[in-house]
C-alpha positions in Angstrom: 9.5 30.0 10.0 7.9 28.3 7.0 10.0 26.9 3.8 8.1 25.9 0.9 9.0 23.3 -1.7 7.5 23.8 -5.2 6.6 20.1 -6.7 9.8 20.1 -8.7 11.7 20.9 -5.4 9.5 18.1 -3.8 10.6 15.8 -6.1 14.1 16.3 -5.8 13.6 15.9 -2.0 12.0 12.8 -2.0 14.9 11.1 -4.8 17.3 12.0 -1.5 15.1 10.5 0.5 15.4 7.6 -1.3 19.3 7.4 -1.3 19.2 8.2 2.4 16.6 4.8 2.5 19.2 3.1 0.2 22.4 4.1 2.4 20.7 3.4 6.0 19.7 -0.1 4.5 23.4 -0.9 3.5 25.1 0.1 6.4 22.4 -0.8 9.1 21.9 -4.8 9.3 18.8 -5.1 11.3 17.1 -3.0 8.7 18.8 -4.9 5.4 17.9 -8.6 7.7 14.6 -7.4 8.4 13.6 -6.6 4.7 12.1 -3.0 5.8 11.4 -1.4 2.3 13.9 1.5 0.7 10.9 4.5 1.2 9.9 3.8 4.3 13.8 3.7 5.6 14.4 7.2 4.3 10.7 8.5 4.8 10.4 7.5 8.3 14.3 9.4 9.1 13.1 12.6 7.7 9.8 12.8 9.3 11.5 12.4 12.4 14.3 15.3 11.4 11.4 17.5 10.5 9.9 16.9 13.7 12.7 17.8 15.6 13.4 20.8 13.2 10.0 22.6 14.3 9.9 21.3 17.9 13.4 23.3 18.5 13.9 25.6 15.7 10.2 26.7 15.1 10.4 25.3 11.2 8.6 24.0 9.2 8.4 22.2 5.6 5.7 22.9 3.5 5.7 20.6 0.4 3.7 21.0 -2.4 2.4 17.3 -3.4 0.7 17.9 -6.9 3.3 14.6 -7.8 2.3 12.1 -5.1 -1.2 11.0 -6.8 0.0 10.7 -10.1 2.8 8.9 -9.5 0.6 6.7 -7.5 -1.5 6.1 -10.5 1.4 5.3 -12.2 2.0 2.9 -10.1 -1.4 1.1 -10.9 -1.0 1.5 -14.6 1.8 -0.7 -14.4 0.2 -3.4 -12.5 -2.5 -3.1 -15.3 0.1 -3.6 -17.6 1.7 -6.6 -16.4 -1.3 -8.1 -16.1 -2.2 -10.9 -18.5 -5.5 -12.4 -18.5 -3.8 -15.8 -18.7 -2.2 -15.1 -15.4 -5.4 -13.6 -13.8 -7.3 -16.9 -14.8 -4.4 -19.0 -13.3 -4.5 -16.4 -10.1 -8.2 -17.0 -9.1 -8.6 -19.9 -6.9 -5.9 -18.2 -4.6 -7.5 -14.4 -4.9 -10.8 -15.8 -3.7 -9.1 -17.5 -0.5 -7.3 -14.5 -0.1 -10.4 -12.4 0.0 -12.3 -14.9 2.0 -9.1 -14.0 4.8 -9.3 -10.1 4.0 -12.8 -10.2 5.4 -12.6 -12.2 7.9 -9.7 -9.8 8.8 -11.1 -6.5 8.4 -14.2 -7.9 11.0 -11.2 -8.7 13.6 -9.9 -5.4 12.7 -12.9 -3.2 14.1 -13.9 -5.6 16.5 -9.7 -5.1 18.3 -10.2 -1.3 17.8 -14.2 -1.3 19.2 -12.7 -3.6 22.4 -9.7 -0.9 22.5 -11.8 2.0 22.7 -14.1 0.7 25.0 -11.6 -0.9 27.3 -10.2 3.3 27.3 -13.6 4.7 28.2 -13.6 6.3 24.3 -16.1 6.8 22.2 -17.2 3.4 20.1 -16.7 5.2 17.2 -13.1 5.6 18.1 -12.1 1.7 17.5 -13.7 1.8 14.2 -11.7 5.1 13.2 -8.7 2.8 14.3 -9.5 0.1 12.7 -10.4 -1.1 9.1 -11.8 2.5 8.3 -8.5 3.9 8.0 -5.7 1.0 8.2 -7.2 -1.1 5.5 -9.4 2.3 4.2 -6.8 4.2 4.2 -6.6 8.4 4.3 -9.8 8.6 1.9 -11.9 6.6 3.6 -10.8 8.2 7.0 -11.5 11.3 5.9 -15.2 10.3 4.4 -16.2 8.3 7.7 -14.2 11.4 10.2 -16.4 13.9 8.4 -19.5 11.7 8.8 -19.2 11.1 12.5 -18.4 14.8 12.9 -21.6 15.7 11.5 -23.5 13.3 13.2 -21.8 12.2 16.3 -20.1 15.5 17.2 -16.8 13.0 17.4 -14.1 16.0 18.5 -10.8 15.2 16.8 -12.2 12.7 14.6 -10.5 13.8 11.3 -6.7 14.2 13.4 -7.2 10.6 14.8 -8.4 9.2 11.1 -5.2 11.3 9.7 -2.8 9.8 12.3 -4.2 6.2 12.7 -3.8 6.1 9.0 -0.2 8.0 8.1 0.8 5.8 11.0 -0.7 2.6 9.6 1.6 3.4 6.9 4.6 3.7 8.0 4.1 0.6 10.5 2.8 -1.5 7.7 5.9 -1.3 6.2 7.6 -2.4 9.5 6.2 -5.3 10.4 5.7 -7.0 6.8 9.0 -7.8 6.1 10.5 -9.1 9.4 7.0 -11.4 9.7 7.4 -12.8 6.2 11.2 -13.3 6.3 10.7 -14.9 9.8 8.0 -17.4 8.0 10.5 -18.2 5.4 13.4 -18.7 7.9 11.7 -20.9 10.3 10.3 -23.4 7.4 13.4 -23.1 5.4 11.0 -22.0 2.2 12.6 -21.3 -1.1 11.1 -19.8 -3.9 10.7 -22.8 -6.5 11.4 -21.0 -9.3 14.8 -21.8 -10.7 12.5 -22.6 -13.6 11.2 -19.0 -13.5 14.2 -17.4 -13.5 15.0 -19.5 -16.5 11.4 -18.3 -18.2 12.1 -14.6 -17.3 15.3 -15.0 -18.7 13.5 -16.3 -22.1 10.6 -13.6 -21.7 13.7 -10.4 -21.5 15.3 -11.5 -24.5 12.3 -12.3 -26.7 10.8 -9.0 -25.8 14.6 -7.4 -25.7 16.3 -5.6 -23.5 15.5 -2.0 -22.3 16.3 0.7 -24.9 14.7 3.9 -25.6 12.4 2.9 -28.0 10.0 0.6 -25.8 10.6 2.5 -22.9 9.1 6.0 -24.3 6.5 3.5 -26.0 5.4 1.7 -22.2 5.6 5.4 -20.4 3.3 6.4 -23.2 0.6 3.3 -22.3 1.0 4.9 -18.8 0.2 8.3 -19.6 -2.7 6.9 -21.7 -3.7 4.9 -18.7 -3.4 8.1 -16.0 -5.3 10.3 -18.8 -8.2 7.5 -19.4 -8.7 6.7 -15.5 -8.8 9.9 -14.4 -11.7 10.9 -17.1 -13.7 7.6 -16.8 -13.6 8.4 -12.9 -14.7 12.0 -13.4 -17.4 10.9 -16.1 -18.6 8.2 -13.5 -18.9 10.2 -10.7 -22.7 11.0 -10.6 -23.3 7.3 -11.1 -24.5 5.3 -7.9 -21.8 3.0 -8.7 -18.3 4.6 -8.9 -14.6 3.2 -8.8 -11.8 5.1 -7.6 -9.6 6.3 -10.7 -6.4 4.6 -9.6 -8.9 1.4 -10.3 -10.0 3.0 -13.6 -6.3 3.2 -14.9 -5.4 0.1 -13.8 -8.3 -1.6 -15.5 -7.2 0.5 -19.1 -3.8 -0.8 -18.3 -5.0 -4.5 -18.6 -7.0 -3.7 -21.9 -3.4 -2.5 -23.0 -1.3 -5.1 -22.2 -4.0 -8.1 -23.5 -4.9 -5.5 -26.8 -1.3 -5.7 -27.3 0.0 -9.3 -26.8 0.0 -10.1 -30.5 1.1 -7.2 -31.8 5.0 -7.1 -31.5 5.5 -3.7 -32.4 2.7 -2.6 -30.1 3.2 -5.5 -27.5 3.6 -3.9 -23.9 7.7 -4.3 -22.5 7.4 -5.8 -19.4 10.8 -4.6 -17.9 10.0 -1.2 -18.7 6.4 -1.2 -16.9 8.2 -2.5 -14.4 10.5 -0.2 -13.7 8.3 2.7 -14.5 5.5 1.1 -11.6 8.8 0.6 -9.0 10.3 4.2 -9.5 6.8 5.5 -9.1 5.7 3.5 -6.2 9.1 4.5 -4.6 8.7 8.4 -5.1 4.8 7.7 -4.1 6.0 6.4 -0.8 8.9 8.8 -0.2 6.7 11.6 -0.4 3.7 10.0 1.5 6.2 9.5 4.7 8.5 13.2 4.4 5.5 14.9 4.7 4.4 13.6 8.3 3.6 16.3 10.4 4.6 14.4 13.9 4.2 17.2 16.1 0.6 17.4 15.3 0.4 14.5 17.2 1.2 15.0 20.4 -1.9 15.1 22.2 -3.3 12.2 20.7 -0.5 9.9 21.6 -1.4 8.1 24.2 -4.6 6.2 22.9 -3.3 6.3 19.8 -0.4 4.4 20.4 -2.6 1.6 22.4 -4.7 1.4 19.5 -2.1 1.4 16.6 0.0 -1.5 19.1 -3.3 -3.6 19.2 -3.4 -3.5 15.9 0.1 -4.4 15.2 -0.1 -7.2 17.6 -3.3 -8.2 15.7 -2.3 -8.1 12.1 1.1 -9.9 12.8 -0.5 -12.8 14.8 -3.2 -13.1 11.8 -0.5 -13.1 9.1 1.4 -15.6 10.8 -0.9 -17.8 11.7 -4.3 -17.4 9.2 -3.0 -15.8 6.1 0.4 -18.1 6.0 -1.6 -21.0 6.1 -5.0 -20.5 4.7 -2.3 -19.3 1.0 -1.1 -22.8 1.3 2.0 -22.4 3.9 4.9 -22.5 1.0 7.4 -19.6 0.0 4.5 -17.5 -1.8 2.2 -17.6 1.2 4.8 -15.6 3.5 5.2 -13.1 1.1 1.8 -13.2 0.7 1.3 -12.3 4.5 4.0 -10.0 4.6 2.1 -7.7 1.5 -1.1 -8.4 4.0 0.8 -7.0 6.8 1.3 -3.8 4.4 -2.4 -3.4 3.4 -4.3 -4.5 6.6 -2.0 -1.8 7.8 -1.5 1.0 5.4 -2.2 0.4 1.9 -1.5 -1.6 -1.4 2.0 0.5 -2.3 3.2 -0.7 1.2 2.1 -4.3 0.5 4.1 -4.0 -2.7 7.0 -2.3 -1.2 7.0 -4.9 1.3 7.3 -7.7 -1.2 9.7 -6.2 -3.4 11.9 -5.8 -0.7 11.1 -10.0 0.3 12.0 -11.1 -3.3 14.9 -9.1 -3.9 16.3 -11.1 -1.0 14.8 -14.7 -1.2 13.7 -14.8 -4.9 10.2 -14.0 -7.3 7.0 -14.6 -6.2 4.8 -14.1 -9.2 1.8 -15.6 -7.3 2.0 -12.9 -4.7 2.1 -10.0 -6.7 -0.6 -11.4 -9.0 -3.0 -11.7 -5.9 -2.0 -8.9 -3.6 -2.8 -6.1 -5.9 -5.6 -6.9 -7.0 -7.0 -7.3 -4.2 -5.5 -4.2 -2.7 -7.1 -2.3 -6.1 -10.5 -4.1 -6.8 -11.5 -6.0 -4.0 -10.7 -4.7 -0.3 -12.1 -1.1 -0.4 -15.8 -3.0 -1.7 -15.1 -5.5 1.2 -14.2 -2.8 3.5 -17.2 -0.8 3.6 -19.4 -3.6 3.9 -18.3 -4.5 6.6 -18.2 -1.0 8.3 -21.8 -0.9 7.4 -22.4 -4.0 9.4 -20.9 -2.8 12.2 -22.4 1.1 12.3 -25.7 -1.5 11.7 -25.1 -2.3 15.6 -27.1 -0.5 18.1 -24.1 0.9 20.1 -23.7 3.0 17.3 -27.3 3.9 17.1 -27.0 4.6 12.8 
């Protein structure tokens, strides 16, 4: 038996979802000590309800998710908006360090998965499906690569294994970021140094005023503006041979916003606001991303696939700790740092947020992590990605 969920009915499923994440997390302490993010709590429960739903009753959820992508370009808006080009000038040292470990990363990544595979008698092809293609890639890029080694590899099962290496990137990404990072903090008794900033934040809310109708309505508008203005500059760029993705797109109008603005105090972007606007969305984004798991689907996948996703885990957490941690500088923004790279090495850049947000809302702001984090995460990593797959399908093994 199938039960489908309009979007509106989606919705309204996914806000439980999110009280069910809030609930567990206050009345379980291993998931409130290990800093596991609200979403993937809830999400993560009701996939597994779902599952047992059509494995005994024969039912199954059908939900229509016309929401999820533009709440996730919501979500990018706001990081657009909060961006000021004073703070992405103080930012760079640090992003390129950061990117200089993403790569060196994402060739570990596909090298563990190409050693997996082959260590399983499966196809090379396999490892790179598990690797960087879809854990740093993503579902989009799974499906673009799954497709192309259908075509030309006759790959059986490529697109399930992309599908399930990456839904299950997700989820695990937000697993393993916060207990690494708040293990990191714990062990070097780090602190985030900014009484001072608490103090500036403090000064920034009450010069720009507190949240009221009026510049709320005004910052969802600059969001709107930004979905509508990505999505067309991505359509309108499409036949280039250069294209961005359009959450990239919106979050680059959202930056011309927010620095158009600055001056203008009528105008000037209210940071609270975006910033509750980009949380709510990146919360929903989640919720929905994880409900709709299909775990039965599978089932005959799960052996390798659960000796290539643990690989991976074991690979990413090892890095974090010991690369990313202290290549960032080895302070309190550094762990938070490698517990949003646990969330995009394995999943995707609302993870790595999700991951953070759930790190400073217990040990304190990290403005220097979510400066360099999403950017790279939007800009940077998908660029970085495919070069890298390109070097490798280069090898002869793979015979491109």
């Amino acid at each position: 038996m199938n039960l489908d969920f309009e979007p509106v009915q989606t919705l309204g499923i996914a806000i439980l979802v999110l009280y069910t994440g809030i609930f567990l997390i206050s009345h379980i302490g291993w998931l409130r000590n290990n800093d596991i993010p609200v979403p993937v709590a809830g999400g993560l429960l009701f996939a597994i309800l779902t599952g047992i739903a059509f494995s005994r009753l024969d039912l199954r959820l059908s939900f229509d998710m016309a929401l999820k992508e533009p709440l996730m370009l919501a979500f990018f808006s706001s990081i657009g908006l909060g961006a000021e080009l004073r703070m992405l000038y103080r930012g760079g040292p640090q992003l390129l360090v950061f990117a200089l470990v993403c790569i060196l990363y994402l060739i570990i990544q596909n090298g563990l998965g190409l050693l997996t595979a082959i260590s399983m008698d499966l196809h090379p092809l396999v490892g790179l499906l598990s690797g960087s293609i879809t854990l740093s890639g993503g579902h989009g890029t799974g499906i673009a690569y799954a497709q192309q080694f259908q075509d030309t590899s006759n790959l059986a099962d490529a697109m399930e294994l992309a599908m399930a290496c990456a839904t299950f990137g997700l989820v695990l990404g937000g697993l393993i970021g916060g207990p690494l990072a708040g293990r990191l903090i714990r062990k070097n008794q780090l602190q985030s140094d900014i009484k001072t900033q608490t103090a500036q934040t403090a000064g920034q809310q009450s010069a720009e005023g507190q949240i009221n109708p009026d510049n709320f309505l005004l910052s969802l508008f600059y969001v709107v503006i930004c979905l509508i203005g990505g999505t067309a500059l991505a359509s309108a760029m499409s036949d280039f041979a250069f294209t961005l993705p359009d959450f990239v797109w919106c979050l680059l109008i959202g930056v011309i916003i927010r620095n158009g603005t600055i001056f203008h105090r009528q105008l000037r972007v209210h940071t609270e606001s975006v910033s509750l606007i980009g949380n709510l969305s990146l919360s929903l984004f989640l919720a929905m991303a994880l409900m709709s798991l299909q775990l039965w689907n599978l089932i005959s996948l799960a052996g390798p696939l659960l000796v290539l996703l643990a690989v991976q885990v074991l690979g990413i957490l090892v890095f974090a700790a010991f690369i990313t941690f202290r290549f960032m500088g080895s302070h309190y923004d550094a762990a938070v740092i490698a517990g949003g790279h646990c969330g995009f090495a394995m999943g995707a850049t609302p993870t790595a947020v999700a991951n953070m947000e759930a790190l400073t809302k217990r040990f304190g702001p990290s403005p220097q992590a979510f400066l360099v984090v999403p950017l790279m995460g939007a800009f940077f990593i998908d660029l970085l990605n495919a070069i890298v797959i390109q070097g490798y399908l280069s090898l002869p093994l793979f015979g491109f």
